[in-house]
VODO-99836 format. One record per residue: residue number from 0; residue in three letters; z, x, y of N, C-alpha, C in turn. Coordinates in Angstrom, 1 decimal. Example, Ala and Ser with C-alpha at 12.3 -4.5 7.8 and 13.67 -1.06 7.14 Angstrom:
% VODO-99836
+-----+--------+--------+--------+--------+--------+--------+--------+--------+--------+--------+
! num ! residu !    n.Z !    n.X !    n.Y !   ca.Z !   ca.X !   ca.Y !    c.Z !    c.X !    c.Y !
+-----+--------+--------+--------+--------+--------+--------+--------+--------+--------+--------+
!   0 !    ala !    7.8 !   13.2 !   -5.7 !    7.8 !   12.3 !   -4.5 !    7.8 !   13.2 !   -3.3 !
!   1 !    ser !    7.1 !   12.8 !   -2.2 !    7.1 !   13.7 !   -1.1 !    7.9 !   12.9 !    0.0 !
+-----+--------+--------+--------+--------+--------+--------+--------+--------+--------+--------+
//
This chain:
% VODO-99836
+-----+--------+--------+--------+--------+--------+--------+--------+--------+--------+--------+
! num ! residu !    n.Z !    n.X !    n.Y !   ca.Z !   ca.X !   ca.Y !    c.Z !    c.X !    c.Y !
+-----+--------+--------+--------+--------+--------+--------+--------+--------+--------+--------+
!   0 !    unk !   74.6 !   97.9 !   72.8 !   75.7 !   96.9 !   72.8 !   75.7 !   96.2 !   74.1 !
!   1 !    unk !   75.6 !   94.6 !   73.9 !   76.1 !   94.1 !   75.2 !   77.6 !   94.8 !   76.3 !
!   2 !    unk !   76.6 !   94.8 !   77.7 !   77.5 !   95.5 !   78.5 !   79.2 !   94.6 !   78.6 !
!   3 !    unk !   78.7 !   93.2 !   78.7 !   80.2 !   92.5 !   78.7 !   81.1 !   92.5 !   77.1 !
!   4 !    unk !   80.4 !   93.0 !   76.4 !   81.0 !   93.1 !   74.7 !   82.0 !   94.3 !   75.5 !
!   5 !    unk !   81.1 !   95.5 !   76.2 !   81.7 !   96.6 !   76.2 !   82.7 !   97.1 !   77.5 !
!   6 !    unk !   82.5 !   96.3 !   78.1 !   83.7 !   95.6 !   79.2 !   85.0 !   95.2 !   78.3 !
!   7 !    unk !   84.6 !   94.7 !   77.8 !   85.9 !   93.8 !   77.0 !   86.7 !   94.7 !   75.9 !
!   8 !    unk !   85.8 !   95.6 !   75.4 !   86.1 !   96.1 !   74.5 !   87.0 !   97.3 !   75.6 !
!   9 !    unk !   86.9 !   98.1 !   76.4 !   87.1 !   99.1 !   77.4 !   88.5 !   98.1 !   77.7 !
!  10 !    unk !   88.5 !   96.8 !   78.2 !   89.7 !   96.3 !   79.0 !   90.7 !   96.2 !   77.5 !
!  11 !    unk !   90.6 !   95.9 !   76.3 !   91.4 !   96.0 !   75.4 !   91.9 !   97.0 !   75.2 !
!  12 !    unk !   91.2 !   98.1 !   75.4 !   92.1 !   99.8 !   75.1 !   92.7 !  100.6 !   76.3 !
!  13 !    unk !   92.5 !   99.4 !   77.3 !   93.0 !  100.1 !   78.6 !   94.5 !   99.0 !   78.4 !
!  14 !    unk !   94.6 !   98.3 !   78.1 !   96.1 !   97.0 !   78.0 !   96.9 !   97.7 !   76.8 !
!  15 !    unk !   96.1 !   98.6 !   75.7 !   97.1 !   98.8 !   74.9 !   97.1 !  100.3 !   75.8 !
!  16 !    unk !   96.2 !  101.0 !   76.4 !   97.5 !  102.4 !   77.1 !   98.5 !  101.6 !   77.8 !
!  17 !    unk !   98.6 !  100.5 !   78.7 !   99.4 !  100.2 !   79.3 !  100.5 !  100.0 !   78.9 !
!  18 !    unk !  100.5 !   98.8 !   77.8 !  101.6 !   98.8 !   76.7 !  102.3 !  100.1 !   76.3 !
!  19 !    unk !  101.3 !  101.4 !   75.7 !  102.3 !  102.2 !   75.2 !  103.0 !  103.3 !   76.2 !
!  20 !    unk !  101.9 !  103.0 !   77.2 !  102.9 !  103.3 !   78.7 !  104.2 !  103.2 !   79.0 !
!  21 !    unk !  103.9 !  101.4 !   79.2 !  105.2 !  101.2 !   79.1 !  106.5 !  101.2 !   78.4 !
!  22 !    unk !  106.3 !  101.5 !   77.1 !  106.8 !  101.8 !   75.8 !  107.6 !  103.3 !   76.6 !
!  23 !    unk !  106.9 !  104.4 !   76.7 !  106.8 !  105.7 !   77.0 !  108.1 !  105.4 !   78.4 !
!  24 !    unk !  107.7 !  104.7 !   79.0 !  108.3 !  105.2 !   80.6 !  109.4 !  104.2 !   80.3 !
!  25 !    unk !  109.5 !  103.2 !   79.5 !  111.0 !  102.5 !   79.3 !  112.0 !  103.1 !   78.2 !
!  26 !    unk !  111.6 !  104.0 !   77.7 !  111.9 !  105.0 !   76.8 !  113.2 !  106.2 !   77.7 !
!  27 !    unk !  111.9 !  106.9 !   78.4 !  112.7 !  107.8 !   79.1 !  113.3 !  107.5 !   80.4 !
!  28 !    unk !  113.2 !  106.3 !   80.7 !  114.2 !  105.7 !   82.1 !  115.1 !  105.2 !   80.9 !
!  29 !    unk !  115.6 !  105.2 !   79.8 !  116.8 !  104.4 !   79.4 !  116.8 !  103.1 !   79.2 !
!  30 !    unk !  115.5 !  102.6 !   79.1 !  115.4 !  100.9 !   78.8 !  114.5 !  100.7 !   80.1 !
!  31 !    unk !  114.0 !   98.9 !   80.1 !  113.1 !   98.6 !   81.0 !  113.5 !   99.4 !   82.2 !
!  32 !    unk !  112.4 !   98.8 !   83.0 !  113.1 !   98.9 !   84.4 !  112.1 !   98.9 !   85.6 !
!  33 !    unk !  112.0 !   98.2 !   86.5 !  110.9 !   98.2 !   87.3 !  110.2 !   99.6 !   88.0 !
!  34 !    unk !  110.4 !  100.4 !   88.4 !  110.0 !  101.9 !   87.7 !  109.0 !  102.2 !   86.9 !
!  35 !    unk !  109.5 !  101.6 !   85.7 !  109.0 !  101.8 !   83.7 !  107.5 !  101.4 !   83.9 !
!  36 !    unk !  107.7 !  100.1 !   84.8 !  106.2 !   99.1 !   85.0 !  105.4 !   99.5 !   86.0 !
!  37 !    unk !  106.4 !   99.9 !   86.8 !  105.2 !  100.6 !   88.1 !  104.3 !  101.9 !   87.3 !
!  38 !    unk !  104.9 !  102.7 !   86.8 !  104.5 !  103.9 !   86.1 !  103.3 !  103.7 !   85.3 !
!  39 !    unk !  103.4 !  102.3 !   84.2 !  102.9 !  102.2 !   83.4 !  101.6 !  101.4 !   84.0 !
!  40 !    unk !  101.8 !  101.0 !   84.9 !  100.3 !  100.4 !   85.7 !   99.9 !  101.4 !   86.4 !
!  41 !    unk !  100.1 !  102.7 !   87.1 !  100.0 !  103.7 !   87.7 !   98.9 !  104.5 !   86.3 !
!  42 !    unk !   99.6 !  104.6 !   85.1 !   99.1 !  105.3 !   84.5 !   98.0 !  104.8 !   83.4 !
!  43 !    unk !   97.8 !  103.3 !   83.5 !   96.4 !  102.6 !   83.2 !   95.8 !  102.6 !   84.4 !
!  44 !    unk !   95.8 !  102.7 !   85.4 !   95.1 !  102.7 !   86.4 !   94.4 !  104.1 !   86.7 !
!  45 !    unk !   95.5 !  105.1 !   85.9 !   94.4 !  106.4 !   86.4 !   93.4 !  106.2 !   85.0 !
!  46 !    unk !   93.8 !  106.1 !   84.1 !   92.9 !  106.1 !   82.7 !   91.5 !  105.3 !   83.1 !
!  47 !    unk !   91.6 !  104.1 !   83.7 !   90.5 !  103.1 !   84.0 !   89.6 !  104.1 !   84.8 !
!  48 !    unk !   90.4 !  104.8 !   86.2 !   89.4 !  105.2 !   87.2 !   88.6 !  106.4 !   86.5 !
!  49 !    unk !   89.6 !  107.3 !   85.1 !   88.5 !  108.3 !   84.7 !   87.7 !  107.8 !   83.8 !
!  50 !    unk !   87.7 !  106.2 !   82.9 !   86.5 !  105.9 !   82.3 !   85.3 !  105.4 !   83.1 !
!  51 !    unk !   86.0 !  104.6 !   84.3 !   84.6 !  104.3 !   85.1 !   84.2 !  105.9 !   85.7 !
!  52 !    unk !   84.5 !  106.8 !   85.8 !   83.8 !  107.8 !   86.3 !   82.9 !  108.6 !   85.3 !
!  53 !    unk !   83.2 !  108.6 !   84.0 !   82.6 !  108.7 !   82.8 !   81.4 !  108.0 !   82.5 !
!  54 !    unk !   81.6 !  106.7 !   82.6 !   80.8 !  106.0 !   82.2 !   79.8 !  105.1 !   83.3 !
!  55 !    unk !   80.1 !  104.9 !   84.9 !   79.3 !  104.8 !   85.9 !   78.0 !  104.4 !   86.0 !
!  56 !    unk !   77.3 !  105.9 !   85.4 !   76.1 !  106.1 !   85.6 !   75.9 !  105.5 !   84.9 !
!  57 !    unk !   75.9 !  105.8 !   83.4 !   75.0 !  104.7 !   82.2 !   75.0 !  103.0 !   82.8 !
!  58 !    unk !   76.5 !  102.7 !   83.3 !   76.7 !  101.2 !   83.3 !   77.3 !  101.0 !   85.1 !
!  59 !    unk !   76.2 !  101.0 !   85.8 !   76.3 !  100.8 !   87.1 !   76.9 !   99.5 !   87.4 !
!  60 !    unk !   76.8 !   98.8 !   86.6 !   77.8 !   97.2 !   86.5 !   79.0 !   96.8 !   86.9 !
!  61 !    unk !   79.5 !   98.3 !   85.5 !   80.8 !   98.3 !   85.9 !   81.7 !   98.0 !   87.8 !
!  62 !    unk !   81.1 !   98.8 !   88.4 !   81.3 !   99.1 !   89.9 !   81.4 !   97.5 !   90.7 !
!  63 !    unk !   80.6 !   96.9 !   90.0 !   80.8 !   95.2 !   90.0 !   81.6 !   94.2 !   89.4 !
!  64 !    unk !   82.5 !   94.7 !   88.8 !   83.4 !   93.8 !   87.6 !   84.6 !   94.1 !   88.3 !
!  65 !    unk !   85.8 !   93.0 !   88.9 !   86.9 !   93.0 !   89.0 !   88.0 !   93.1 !   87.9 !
!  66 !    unk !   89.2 !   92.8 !   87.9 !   89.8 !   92.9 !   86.6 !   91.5 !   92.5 !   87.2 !
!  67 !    unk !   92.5 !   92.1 !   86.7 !   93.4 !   91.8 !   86.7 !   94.2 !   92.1 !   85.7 !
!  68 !    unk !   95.6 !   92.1 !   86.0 !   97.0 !   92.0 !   84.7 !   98.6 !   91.7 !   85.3 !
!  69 !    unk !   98.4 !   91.0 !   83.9 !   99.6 !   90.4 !   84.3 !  101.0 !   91.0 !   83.1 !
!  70 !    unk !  102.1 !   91.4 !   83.4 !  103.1 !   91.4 !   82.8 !  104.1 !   90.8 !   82.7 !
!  71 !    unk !  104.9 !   90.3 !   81.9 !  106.0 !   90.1 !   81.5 !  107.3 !   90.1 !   80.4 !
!  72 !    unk !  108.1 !   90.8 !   80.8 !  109.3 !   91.1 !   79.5 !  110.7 !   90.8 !   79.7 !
!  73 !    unk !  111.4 !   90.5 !   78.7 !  113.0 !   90.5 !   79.3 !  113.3 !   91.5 !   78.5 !
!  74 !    unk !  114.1 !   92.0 !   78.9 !  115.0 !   92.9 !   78.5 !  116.6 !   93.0 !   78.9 !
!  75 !    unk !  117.1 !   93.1 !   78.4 !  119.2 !   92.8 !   78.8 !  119.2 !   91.6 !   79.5 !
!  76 !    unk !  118.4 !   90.5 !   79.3 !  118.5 !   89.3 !   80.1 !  118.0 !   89.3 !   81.1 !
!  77 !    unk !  117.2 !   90.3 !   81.9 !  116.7 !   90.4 !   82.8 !  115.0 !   90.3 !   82.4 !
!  78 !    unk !  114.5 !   89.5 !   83.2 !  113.0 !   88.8 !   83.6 !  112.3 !   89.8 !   84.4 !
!  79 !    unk !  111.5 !   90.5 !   83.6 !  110.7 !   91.7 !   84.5 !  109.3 !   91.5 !   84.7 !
!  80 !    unk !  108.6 !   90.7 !   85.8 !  106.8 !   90.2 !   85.8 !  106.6 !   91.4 !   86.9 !
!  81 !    unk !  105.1 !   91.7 !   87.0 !  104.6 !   92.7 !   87.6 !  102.7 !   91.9 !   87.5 !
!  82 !    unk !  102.0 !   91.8 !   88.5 !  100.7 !   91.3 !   88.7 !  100.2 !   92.2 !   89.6 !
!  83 !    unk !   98.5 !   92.5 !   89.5 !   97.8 !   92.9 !   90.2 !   96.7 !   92.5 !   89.8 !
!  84 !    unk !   95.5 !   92.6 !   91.1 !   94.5 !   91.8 !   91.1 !   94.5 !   90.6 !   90.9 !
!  85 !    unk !   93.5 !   89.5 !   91.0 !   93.5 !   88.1 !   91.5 !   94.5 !   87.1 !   90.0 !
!  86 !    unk !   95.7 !   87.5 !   90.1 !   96.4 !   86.9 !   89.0 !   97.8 !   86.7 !   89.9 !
!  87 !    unk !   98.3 !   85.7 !   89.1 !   99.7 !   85.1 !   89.6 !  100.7 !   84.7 !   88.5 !
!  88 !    unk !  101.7 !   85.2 !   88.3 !  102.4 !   84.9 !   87.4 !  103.5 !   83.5 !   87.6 !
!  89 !    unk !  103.9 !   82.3 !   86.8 !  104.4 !   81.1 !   87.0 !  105.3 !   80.9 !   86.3 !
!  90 !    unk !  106.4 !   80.8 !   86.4 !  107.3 !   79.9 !   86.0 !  107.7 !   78.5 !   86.2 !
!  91 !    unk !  107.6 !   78.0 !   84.9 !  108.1 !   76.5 !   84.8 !  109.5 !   76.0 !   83.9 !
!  92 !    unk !  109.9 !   75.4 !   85.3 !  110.9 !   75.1 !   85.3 !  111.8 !   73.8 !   85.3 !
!  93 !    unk !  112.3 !   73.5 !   84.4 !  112.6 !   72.0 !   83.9 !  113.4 !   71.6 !   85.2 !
!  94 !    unk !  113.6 !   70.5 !   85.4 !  114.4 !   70.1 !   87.0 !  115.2 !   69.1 !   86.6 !
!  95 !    unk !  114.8 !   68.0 !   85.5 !  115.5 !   67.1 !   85.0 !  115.9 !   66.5 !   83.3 !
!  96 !    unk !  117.1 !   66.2 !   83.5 !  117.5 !   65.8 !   82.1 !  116.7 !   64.8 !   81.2 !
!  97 !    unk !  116.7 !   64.7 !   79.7 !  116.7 !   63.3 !   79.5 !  115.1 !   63.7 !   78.9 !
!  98 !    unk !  114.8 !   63.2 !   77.6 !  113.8 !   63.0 !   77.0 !  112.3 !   62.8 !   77.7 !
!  99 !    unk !  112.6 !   61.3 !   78.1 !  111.3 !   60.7 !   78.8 !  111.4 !   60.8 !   80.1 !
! 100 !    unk !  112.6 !   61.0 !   81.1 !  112.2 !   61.9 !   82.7 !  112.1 !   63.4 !   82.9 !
! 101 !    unk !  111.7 !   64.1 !   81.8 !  111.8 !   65.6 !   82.0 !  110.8 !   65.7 !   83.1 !
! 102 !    unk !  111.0 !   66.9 !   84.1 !  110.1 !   66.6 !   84.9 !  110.0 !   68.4 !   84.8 !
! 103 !    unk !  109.3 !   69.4 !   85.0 !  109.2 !   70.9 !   85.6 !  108.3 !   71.1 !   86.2 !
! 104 !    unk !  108.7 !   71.8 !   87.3 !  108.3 !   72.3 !   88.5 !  107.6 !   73.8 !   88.1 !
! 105 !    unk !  106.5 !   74.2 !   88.8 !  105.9 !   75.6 !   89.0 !  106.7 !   77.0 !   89.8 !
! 106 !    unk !  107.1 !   77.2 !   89.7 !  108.2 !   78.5 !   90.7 !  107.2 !   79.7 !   90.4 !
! 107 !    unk !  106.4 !   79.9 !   91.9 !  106.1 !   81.2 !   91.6 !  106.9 !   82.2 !   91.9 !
! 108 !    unk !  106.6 !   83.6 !   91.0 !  107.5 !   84.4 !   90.8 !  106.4 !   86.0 !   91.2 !
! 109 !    unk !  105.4 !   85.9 !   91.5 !  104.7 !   87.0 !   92.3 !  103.7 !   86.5 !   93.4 !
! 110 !    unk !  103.5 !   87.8 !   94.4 !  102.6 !   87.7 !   95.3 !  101.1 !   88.0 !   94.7 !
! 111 !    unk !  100.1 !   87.3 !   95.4 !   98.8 !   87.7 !   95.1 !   98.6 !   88.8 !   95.5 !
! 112 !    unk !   97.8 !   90.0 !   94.6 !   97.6 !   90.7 !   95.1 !   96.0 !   91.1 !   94.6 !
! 113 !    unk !   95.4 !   90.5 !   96.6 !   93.5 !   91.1 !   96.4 !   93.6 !   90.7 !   97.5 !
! 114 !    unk !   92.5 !   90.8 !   98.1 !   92.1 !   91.4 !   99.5 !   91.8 !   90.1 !  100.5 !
! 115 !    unk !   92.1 !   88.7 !   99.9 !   92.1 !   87.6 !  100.6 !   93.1 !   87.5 !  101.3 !
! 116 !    unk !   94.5 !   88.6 !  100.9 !   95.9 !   88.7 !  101.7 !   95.6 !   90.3 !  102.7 !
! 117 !    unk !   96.1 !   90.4 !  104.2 !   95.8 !   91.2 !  105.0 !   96.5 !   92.5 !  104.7 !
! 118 !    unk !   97.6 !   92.6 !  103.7 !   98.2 !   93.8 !  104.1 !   97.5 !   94.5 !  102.5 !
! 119 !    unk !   96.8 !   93.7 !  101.9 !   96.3 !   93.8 !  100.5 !   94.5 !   95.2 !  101.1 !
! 120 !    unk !   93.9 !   93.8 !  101.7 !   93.2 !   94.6 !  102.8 !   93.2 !   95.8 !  103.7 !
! 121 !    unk !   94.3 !   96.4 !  104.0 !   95.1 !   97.3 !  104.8 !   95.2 !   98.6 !  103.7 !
! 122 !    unk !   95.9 !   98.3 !  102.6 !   96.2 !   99.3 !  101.5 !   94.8 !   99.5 !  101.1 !
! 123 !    unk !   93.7 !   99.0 !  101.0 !   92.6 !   99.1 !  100.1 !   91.7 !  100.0 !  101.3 !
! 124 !    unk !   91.8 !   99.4 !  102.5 !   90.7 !  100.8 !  103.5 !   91.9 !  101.9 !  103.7 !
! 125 !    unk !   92.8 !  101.6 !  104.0 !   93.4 !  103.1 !  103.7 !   93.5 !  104.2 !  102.6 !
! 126 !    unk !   92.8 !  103.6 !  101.3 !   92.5 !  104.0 !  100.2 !   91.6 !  105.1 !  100.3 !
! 127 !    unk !   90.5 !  104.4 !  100.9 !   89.2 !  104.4 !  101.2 !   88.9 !  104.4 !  102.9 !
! 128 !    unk !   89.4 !  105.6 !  103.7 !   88.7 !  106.2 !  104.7 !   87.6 !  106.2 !  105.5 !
! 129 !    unk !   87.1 !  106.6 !  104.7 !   85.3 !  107.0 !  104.9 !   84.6 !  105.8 !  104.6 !
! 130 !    unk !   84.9 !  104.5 !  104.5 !   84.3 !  103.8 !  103.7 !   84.2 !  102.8 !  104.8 !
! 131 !    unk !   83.6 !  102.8 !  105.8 !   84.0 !  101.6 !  106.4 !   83.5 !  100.1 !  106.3 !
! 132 !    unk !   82.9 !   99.6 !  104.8 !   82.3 !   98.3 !  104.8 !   83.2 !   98.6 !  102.9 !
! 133 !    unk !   84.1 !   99.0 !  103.1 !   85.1 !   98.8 !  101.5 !   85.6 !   97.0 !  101.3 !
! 134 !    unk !   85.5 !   97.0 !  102.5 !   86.7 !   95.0 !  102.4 !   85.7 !   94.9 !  104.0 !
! 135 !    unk !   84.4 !   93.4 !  103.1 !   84.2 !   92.8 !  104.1 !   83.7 !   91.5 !  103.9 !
! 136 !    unk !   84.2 !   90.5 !  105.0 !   84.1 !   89.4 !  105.1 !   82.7 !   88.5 !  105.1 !
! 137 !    unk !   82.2 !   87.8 !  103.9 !   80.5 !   87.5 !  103.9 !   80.8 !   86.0 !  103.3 !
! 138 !    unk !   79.9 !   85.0 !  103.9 !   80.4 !   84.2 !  103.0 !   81.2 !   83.2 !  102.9 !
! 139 !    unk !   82.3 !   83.5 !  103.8 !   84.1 !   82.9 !  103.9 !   84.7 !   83.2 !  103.2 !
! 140 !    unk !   84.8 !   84.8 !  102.4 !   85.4 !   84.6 !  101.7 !   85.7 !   86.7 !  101.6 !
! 141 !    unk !   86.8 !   87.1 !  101.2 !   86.9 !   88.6 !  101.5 !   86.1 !   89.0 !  100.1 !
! 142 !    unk !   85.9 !   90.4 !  100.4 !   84.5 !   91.1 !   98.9 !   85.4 !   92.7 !   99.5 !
! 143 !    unk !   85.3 !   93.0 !   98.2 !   85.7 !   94.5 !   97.8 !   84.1 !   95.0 !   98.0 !
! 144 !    unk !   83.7 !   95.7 !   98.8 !   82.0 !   95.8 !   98.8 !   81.0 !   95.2 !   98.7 !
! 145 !    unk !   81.5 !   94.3 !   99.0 !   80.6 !   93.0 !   99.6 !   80.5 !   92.4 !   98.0 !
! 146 !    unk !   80.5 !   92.8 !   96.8 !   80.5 !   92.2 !   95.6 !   81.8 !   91.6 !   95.2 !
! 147 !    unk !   82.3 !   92.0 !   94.4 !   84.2 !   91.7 !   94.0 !   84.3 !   90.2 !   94.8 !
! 148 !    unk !   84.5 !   89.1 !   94.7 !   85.0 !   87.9 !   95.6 !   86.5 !   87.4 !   94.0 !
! 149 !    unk !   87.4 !   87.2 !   94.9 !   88.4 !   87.0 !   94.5 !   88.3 !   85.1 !   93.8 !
! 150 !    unk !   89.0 !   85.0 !   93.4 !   88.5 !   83.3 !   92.3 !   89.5 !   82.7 !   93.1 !
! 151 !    unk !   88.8 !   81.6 !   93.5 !   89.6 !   80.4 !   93.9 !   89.6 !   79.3 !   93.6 !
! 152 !    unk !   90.9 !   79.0 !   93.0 !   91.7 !   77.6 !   92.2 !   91.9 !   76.3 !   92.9 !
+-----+--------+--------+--------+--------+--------+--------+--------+--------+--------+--------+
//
């Protein structure tokens, strides 16, 4: 099977644990709650790190493929977004009345988070100790091991 079929196919069943994650942890906190989301990305994130440790060796690739997610839900009227890795969540927002002057504006509503921001860099070698070429500068541009380069819009 093509390795990016099986990339894709791995990131689809890693979004729905997330989902029922979050299902799970908004359940037993009593409804959403930012908590519910942190948990539920905590707990796709450990499932991801034991498939790449399963699967590694056959597909040494893997170790080269970034990945991102983005959430968003309302619940009781409250707007709950949550992003990690090279993704940014937007809100657009109407500013003016009137058929033909509608105008909306972009409002972002999350920080970037990847290693082009310094305290993003900070959390990732303290991750990783022993590692001292984990986040480095090649290029102009920051690399998760000199591979990983973050996308710029």
């Amino acid at each position: 099977m093509d390795n990016v079929l099986v990339f894709f196919i791995s990131l689809i069943v890693l979004l729905l644990i997330q989902w029922f994650s979050l299902s799970e942890f908004a359940t037993e906190q009593g409804g959403l709650s930012a908590e519910a989301i942190r948990k539920a990305f905590d707990a796709t994130e450990m499932e991801f790190l034991h498939f790449v440790k399963q699967s590694w060796r056959a597909r040494p690739q893997m170790a080269s493929v970034g990945s991102c997610c983005l959430v968003g839900a309302i619940s009781n009227d409250v707007l709950y977004v949550a992003n990690l890795g090279d993704s940014r969540v937007v809100l657009g927002r109407k500013v003016s009345e009137g058929k033909e002057n509608s105008a909306v504006v972009a409002e972002r509503l999350t920080t970037d988070h990847n290693v082009s921001d310094e305290e993003v860099r900070k959390e990732v070698e303290a991750l990783h100790p022993d590692d001292a070429h984990v986040v480095v500068y090649t290029q102009g541009v920051w690399r998760i091991k000199g591979i990983i380069q973050v996308s710029i819009f």
